[in-house]
N, C-alpha and C positions, 0 to 999 in steps of 0.2 A: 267151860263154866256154864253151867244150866242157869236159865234167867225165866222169869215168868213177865210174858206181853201184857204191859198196863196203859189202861186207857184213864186220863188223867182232865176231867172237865175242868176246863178254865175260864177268868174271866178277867180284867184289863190287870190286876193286882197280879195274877199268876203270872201273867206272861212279865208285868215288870217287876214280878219279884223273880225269874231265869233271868231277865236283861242284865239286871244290876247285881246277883251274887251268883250268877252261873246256876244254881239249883231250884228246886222244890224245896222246901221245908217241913220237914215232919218227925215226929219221934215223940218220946212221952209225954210231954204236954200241948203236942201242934199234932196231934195225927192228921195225915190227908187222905181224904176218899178217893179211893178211884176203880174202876171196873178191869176183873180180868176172868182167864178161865177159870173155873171153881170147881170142884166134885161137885156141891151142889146145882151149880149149872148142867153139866153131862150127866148127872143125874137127873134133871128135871127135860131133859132134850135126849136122850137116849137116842140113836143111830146117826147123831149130826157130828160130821168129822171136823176137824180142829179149826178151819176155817170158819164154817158156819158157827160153831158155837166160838169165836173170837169175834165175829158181826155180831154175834148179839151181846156182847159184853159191850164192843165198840157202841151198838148203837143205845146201848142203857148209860154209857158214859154222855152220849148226843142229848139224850134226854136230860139228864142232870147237869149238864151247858147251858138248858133254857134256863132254867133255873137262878144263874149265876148273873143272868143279862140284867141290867136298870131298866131297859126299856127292850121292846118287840124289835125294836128300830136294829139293836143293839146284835152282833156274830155270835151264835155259838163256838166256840173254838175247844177242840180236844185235841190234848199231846201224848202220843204213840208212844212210850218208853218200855225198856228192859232191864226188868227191877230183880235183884238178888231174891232169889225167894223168899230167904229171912227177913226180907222187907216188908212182906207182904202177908196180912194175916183175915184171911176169910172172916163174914161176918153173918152173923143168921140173920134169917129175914128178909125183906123181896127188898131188890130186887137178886135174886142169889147169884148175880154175876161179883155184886158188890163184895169190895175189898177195902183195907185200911192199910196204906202205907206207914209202919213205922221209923222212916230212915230216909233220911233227906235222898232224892233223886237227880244228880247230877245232871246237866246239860250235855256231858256229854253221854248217856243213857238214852236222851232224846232222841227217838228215829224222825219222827214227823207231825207237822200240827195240819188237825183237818180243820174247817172254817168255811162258814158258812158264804158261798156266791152270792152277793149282795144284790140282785135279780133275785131271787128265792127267800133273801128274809122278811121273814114274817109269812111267807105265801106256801112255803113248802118245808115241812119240818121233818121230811125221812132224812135219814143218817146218810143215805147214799148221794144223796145233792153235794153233801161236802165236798171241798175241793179241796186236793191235798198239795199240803207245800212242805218242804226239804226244812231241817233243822238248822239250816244256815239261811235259810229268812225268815226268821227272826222278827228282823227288825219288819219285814213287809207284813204280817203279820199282827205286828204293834201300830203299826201305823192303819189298820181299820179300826182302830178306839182312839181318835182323835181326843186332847184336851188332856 
């Protein structure tokens, strides 16, 4: 079954809306953003093999995690999933890695959440500082957005 790798910026609501119904939510009136590889991507990146152009979707997803935070204080987190293609429906405009999930995204799709080393928030904002953690912590994951 061919899947397309989506990077999915989150923020304390995302991660406790997987905790408590298993999914993402999205579809005709809930689309959710998330970054993957794109034609327009490989197009706009010509000779970068499928790893390189999935870091720069990955880290345009990092980018749009600040985004989501209350405060500087506050983790970026993005979750690593493998979304149906028909899920997923490209979108013009920068940044062109961007996507729109139409179609709720299971928990169990989820391969991994990266998240910001709590040493480096606020101080260092590359993608590559993340730290990644498995789909079954979860909960260790929730538990850096206290309250």
């Amino acid at each position: 079954m061919p899947v397309v790798r989506i990077y999915v910026p989150l923020g304390r609501a995302g991660l406790e809306e997987l905790a408590s119904t298993g999914a993402l939510a999205a579809g005709p009136g809930t689309p959710r953003t998330a970054y993957a590889v794109t034609s327009g991507l490989e197009a706009a990146a010509p000779g970068l093999d499928v790893e390189d152009l999935e870091y720069a979707a990955f880290s345009d997803a990092v980018e749009a995690a600040a985004g989501l935070r209350s405060s500087r204080a506050e983790r970026r987190v993005v979750a690593a999933a493998d979304a149906d293609p028909a899920w997923v429906s490209p979108r013009d405009g920068a940044p062109v890695s961007k996507v729109v999930i139409t179609a709720p995204v299971p928990l169990s799709r989820v391969a991994s959440f990266h998240v910001d080393d709590e040493v480096t928030v606020g101080v260092d904002e590359e993608a590559d500082e993340l730290l990644w953690y498995d789909v079954t912590e979860l909960d260790d994951v929730r538990s850096f957005f206290p309250g």
